[in-house]
C-alpha positions as a printed NumPy array, in Angstrom:
array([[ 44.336,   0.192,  56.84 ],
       [ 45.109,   0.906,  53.504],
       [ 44.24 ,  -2.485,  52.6  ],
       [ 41.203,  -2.569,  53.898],
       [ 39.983,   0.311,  52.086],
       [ 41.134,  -1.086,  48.222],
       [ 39.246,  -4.65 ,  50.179],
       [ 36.021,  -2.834,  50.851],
       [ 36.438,  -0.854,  47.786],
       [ 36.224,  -4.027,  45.354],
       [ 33.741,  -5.5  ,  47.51 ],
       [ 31.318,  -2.819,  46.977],
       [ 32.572,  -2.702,  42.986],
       [ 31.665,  -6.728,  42.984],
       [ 28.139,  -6.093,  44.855],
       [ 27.296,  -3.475,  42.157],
       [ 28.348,  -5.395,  39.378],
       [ 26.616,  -8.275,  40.391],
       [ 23.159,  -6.302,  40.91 ],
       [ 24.03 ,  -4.708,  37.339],
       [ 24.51 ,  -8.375,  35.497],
       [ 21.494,  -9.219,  37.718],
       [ 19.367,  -6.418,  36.375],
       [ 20.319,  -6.967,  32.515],
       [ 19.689, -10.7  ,  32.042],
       [ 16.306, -10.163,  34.123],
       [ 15.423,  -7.552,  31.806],
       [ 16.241,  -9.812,  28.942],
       [ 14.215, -12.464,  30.446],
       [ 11.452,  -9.981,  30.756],
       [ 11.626,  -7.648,  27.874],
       [ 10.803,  -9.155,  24.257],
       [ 13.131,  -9.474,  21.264],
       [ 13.423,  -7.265,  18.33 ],
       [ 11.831,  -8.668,  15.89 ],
       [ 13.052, -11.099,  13.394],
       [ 12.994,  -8.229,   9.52 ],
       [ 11.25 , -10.935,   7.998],
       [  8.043, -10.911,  10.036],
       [  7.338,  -6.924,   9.841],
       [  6.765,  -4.118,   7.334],
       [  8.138,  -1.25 ,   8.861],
       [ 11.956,   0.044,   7.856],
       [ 13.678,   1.063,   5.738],
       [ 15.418,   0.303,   2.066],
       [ 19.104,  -0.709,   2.463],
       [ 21.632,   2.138,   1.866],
       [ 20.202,   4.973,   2.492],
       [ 22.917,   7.82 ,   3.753],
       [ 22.811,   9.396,   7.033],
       [ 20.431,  12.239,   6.035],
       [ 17.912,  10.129,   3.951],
       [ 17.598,   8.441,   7.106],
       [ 16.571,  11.657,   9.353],
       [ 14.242,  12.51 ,   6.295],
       [ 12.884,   9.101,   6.842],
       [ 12.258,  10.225,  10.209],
       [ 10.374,  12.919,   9.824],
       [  8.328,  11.337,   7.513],
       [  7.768,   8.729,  10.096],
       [  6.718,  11.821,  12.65 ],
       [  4.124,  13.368,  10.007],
       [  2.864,   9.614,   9.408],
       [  1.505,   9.709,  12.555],
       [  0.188,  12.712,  13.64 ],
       [ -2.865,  12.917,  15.012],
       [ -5.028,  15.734,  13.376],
       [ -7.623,  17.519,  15.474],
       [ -9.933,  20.538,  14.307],
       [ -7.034,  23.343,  15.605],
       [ -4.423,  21.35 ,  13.355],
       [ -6.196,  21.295,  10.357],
       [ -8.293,  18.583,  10.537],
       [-10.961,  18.98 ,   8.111],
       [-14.967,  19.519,   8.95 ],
       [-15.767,  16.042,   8.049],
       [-13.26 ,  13.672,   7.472],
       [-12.422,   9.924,   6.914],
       [ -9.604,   9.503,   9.381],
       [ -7.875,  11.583,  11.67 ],
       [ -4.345,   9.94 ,  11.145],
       [ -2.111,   8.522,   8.372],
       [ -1.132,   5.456,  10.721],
       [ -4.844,   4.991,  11.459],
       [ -5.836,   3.312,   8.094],
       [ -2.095,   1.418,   8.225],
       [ -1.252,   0.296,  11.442],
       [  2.614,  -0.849,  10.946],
       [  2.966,   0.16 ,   7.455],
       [  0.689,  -2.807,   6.617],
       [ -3.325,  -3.493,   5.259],
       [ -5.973,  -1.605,   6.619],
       [ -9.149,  -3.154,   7.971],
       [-13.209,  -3.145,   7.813],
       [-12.976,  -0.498,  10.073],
       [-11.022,   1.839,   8.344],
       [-12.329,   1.07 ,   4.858],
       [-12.762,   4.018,   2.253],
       [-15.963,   4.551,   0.239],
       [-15.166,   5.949,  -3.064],
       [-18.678,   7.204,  -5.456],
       [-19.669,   8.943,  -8.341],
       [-18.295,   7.658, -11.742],
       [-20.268,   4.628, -13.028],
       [-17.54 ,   4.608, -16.67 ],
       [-14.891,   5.661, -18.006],
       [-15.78 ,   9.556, -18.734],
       [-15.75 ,  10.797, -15.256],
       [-17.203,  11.839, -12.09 ],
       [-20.834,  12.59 , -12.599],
       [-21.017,  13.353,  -8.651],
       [-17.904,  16.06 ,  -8.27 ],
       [-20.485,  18.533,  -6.731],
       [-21.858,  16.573,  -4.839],
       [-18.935,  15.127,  -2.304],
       [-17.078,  13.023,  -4.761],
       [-15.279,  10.882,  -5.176],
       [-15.103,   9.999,  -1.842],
       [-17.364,   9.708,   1.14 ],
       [-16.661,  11.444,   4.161],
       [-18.478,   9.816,   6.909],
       [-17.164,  11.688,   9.923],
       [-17.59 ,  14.761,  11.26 ],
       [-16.563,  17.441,  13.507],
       [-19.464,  17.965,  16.585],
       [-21.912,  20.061,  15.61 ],
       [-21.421,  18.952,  11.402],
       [-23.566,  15.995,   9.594],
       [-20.948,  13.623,   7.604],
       [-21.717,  13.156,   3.961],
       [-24.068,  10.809,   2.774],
       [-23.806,   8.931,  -0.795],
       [-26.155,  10.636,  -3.432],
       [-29.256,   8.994,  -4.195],
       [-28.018,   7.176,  -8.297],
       [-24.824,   7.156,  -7.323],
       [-22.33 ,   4.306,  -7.702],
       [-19.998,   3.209,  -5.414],
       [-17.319,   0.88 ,  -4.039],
       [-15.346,   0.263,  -0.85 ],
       [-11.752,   0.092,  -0.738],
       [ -9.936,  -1.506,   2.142],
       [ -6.378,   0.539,   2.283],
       [ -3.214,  -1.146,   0.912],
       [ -0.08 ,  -1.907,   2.706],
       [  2.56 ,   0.904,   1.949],
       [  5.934,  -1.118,   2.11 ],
       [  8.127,  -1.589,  -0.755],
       [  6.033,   1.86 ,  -2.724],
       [  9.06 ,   3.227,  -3.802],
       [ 10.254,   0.838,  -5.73 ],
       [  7.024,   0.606,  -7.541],
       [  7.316,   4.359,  -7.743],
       [ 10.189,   4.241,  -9.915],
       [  9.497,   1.099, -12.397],
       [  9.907,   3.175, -15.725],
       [  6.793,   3.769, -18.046],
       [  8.204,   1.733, -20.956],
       [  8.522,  -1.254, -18.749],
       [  4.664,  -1.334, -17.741],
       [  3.225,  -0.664, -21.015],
       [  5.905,  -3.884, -22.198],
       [  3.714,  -6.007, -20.106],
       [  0.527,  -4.633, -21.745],
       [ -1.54 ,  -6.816, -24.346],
       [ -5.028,  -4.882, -24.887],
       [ -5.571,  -7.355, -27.409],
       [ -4.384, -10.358, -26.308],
       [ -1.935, -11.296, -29.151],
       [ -0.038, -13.566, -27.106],
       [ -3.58 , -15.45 , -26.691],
       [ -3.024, -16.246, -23.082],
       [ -6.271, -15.017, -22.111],
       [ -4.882, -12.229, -20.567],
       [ -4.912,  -8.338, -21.453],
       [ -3.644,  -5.577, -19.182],
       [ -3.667,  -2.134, -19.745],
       [ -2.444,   0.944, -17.84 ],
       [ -5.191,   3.04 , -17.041],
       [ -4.538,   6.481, -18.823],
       [ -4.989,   9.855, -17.145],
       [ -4.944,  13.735, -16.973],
       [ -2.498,  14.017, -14.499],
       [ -2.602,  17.322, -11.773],
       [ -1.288,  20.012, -12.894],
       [  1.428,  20.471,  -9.729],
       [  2.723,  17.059, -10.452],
       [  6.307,  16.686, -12.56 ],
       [  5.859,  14.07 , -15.161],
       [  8.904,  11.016, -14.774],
       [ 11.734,  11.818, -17.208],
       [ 11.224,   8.529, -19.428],
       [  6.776,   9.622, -18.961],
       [  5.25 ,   7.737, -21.549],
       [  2.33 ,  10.086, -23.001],
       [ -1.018,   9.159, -25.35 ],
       [ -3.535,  12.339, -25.919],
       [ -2.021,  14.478, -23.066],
       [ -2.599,  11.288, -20.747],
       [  0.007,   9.372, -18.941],
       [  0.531,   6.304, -17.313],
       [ -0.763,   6.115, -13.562],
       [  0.056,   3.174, -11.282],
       [ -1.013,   3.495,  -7.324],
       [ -4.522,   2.937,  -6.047],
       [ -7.329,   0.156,  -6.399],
       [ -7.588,   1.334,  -9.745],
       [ -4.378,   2.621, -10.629],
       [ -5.62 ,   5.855, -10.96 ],
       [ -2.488,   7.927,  -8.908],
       [ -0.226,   8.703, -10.505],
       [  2.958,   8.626,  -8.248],
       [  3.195,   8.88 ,  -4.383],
       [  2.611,  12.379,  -4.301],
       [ -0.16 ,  12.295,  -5.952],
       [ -1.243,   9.706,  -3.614],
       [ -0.468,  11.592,  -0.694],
       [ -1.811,  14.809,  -1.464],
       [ -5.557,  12.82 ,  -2.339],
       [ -4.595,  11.084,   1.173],
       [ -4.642,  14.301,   3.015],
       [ -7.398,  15.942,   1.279],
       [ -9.626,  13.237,   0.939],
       [ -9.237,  11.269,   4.42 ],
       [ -8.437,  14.021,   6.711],
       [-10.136,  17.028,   5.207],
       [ -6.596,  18.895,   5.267],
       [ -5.866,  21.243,   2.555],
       [ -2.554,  22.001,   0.755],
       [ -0.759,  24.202,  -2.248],
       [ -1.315,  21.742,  -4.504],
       [ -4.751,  20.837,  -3.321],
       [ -6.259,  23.653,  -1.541],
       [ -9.882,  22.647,  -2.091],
       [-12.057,  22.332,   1.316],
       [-13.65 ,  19.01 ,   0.701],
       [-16.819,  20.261,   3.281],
       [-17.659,  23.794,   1.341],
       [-15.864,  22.922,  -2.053],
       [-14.06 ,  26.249,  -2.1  ],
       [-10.332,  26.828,  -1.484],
       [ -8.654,  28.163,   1.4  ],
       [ -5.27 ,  28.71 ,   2.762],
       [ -3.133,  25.494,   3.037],
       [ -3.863,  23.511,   6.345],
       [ -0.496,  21.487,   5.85 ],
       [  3.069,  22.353,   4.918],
       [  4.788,  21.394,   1.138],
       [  7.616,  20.003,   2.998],
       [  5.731,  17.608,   5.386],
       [  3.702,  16.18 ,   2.608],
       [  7.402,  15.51 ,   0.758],
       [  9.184,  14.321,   4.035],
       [  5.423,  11.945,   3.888],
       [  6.053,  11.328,   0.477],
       [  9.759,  10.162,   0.849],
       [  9.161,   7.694,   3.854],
       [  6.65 ,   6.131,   1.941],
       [  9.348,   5.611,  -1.33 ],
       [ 11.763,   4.708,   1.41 ],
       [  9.806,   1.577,   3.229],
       [ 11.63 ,  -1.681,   2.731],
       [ 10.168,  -3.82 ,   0.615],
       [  8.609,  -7.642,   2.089],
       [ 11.269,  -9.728,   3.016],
       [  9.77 , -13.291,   1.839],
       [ 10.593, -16.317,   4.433],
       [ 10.693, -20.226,   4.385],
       [ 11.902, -19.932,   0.328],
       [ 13.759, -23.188,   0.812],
       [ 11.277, -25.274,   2.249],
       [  9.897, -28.012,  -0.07 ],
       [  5.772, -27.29 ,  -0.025],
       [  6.737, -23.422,  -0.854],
       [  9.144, -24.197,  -4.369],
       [  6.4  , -26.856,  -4.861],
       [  3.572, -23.702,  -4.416],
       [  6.196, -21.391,  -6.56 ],
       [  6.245, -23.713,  -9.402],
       [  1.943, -24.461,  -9.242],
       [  1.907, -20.574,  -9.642],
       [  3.799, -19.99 , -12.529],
       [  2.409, -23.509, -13.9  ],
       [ -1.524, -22.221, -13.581],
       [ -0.408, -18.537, -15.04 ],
       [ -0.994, -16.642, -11.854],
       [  2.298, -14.707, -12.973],
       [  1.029, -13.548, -15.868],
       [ -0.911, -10.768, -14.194],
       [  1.228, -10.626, -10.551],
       [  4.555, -10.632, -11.91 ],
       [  7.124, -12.153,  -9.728],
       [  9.838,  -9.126, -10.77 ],
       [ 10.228,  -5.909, -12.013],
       [ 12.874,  -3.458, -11.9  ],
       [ 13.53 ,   0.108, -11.281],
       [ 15.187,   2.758, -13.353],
       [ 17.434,   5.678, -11.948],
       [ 16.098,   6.841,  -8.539],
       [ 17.515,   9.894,  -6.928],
       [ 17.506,   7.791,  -4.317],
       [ 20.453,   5.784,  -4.72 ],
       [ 18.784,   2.585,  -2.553],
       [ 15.831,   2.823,  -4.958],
       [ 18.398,   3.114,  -8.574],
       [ 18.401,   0.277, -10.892],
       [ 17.057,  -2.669,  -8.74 ],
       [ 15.23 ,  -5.524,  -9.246],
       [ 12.559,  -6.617,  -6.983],
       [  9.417,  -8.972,  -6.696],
       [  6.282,  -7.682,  -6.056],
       [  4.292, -10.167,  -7.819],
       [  2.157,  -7.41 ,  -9.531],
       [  2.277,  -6.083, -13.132],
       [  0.538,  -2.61 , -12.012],
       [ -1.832,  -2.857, -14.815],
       [ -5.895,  -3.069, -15.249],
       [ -7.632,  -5.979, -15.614],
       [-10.822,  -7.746, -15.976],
       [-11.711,  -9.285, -13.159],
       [-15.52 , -10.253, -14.058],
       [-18.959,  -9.329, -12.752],
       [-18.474, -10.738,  -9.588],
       [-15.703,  -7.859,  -8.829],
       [-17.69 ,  -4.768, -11.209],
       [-19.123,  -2.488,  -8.438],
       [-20.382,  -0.445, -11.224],
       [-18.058,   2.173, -10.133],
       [-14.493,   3.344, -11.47 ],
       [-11.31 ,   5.821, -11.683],
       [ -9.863,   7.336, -15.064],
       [-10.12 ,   5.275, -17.882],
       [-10.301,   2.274, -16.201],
       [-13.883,  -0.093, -16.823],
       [-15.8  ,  -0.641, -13.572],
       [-14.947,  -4.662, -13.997],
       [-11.475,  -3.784, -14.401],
       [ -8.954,  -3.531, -11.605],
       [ -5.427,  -3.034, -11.133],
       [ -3.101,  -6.009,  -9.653],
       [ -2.299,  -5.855,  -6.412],
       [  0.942,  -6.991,  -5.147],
       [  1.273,  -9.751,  -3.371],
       [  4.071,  -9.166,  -1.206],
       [  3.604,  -8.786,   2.128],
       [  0.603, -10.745,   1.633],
       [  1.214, -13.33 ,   3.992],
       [  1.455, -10.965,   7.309],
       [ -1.853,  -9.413,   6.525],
       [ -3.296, -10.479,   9.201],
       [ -0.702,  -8.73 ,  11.607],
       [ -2.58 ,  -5.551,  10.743],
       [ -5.745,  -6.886,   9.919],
       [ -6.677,  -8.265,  13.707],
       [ -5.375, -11.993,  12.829],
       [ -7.75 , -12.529,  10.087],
       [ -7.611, -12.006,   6.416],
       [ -9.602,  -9.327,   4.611],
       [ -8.456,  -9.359,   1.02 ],
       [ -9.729,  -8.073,  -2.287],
       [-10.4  ,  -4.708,  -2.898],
       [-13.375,  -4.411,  -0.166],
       [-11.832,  -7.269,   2.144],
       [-14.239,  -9.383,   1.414],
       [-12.535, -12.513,   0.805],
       [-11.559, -13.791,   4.501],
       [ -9.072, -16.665,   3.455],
       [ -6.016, -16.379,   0.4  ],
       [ -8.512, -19.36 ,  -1.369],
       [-11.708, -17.353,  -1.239],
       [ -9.885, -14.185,  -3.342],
       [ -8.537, -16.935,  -5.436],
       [-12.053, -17.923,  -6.23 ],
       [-13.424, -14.897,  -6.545],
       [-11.191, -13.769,  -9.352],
       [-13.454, -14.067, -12.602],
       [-12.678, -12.424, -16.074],
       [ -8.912, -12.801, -17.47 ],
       [ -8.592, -14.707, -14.199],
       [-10.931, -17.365, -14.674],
       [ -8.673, -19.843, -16.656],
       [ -6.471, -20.04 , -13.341],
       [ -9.117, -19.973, -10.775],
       [ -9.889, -23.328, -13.14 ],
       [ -6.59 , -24.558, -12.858],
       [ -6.794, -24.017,  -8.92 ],
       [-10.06 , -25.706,  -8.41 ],
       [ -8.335, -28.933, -10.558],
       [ -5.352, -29.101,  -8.281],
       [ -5.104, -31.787,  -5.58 ],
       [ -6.046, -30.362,  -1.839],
       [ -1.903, -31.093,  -1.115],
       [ -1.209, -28.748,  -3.968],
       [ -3.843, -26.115,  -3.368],
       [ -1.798, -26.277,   0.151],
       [  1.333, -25.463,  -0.807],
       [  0.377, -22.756,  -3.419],
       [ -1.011, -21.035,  -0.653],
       [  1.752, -22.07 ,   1.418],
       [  4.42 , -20.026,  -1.221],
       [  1.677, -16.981,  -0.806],
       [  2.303, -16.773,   2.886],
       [  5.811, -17.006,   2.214],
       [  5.512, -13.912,   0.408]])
């Protein structure tokens, strides 16, 4: 009898793991993969301890939340979310393009009373979304991917004005500058801040014109969701101020997930067509504006202290040419000039783009070769070089671009 029992017992034991082993590989069969680090944006820098990764977290929480009039959102807005202009962490789209106005040079926003420098083109019910003034200037800007910021965040001062050449004196055809600003007055200059006539060195934005990702953030909040803070507590609709709509330590927990994104992680780097593209870069002097590395200096972050990195971007003005002046511009930057993007990350665009390219500062190049021929100015000696190459070597250039 006794038997029996242990018998029926590791029957039933057998049955149930069977249906268990059943249940798992079908669910393997069913459910997809993780995916492969390589082919996404989002996650983090390596080493980050225990509690920078529950700050990273939260900063992933406040990313995307969802504003709504009751949570601050502001009378007329751009976007109700931070995830909304960069779906997984990567380029925005047509749809969520930003349309900046007001300052046609270098001496500043004529059009500050009048809604600028950016158009708010939604609205609460009952509420008419801004309109661009009649003169005004104006340009669209299609938002950036935000992996990899923090390392960008912490490249010291000295080591972007070393790339600069205002006057060309290594005759390469190319002359970068930072562009120079008055920086707000609740942000804490870097330790090694480089200053020139009370302005300092800014790096983030289409035209480099933020200073660090704070900076960035705060103009984020107040200027594409109409939420007020302390350290901008102007109400974009009436102009006045008014109690902060958003926390200090949400925007940092914000401000430290975006320093904490992993950088691109490049793929294929060992096939044959990508060195081949690699070497056709360097050859045509792409690299001397997108700079294939830079490094950081000390980082409180420990993951973001001392490292080198390759963002393909020398965060630094240049003139791009008619084709790209759109008659308006930030700080002392010239309306032709713009600052280099980086080109990491470039090749899964499209992941957050709705499979196609939209590239440039508006998006409107639709293919890596049409921004390549629309770059004019200091550029135009290697768009030259491009349009000489062989259609096998235009290939893999843009082959090593995807890569990236």
């Amino acid at each position: 009898m006794y038997e029996k029992r242990i018998l029926k017992g590791m029957e039933k034991f057998l049955i149930s793991l069977f249906i268990v082993l059943c249940v798992v590989i079908s669910c393997k069969k069913i459910l997809p993969g993780a995916p492969e680090d390589a082919t996404v944006l989002d996650g983090t820098i390596d080493g980050l301890t225990m509690e920078e990764n529950q700050r990273f977290l939260k900063g992933d929480a406040a990313f995307t939340e969802v504003f709504t009039a009751e949570t601050g959102l502001g009378t007329t807005f751009v976007a109700t979310s931070c995830i909304s202009c960069h779906a997984g962490d990567g380029k925005g789209h047509p749809s969520t393009t930003l349309t900046r106005f007001g300052q046609p040079d270098e001496f500043g926003n004529i059009f500050m009373d009048q809604g600028g420098p950016q158009l708010q083109n939604r609205a609460l019910p009952g509420y008419m979304p801004e309109q661009i003034p009649a003169g005004a200037t104006f340009s669209k800007f299609t938002p950036p991917a935000n992996t990899g910021l923090g390392f960008l965040d912490f490249v010291s001062d000295a080591d972007i004005l070393a790339l600069s050449d205002p006057d060309d004196l290594n005759g390469d055809g190319i002359s970068g500058v930072p562009n120079w600003i008055v920086i707000p007055g609740y942000i804490t200059p870097r330790p090694d801040a480089i200053v020139q006539n009370g302005k300092h060195i800014c790096r983030f934005g289409k035209k480099g014109a933020a200073y660090n990702l704070l900076n960035q953030t705060v103009n984020a909040y107040n200027q594409d969701m109409g939420i007020t803070s302390t350290y901008n507590p102007v109400d974009v609709y009436t102009g006045q101020e008014i109690d902060p709509e958003i926390s200090n330590q949400k925007i940092q927990d914000v401000v430290f997930y975006l320093q904490t994104l992993k950088a691109p992680v490049a793929r294929n780097q060992e096939d044959s067509e990508v060195k081949q593209g690699k070497a056709l870069f360097a050859q045509i002097n792409c690299a001397a504006c997108h700079t294939p590395k830079l490094k950081t200096g000390f980082s409180p972050i420990k993951g973001l202290s001392y490292k080198e990195f390759s963002p393909y971007t020398d965060l630094l003005l240049h003139d791009m040419g008619p084709g790209l002046d759109d008659g308006y511009t930030e700080g002392s930057a010239k309306t032709y000039e713009w600052r280099t993007p980086a080109l990491w990350g470039l090749g899964l665009s499209q992941s957050s783009q709705g499979g196609k390219y939209y590239l440039m500062h508006d998006g409107r190049a639709h293919s890596i070769e049409e921004a390549i021929l629309m770059h004019g100015g200091e550029a135009s000696g290697s768009k030259a070089m491009y349009q000489a190459l062989s259609s096998g070597e235009k290939m893999a250039l843009i082959k090593f671009l995807e890569s990236l």
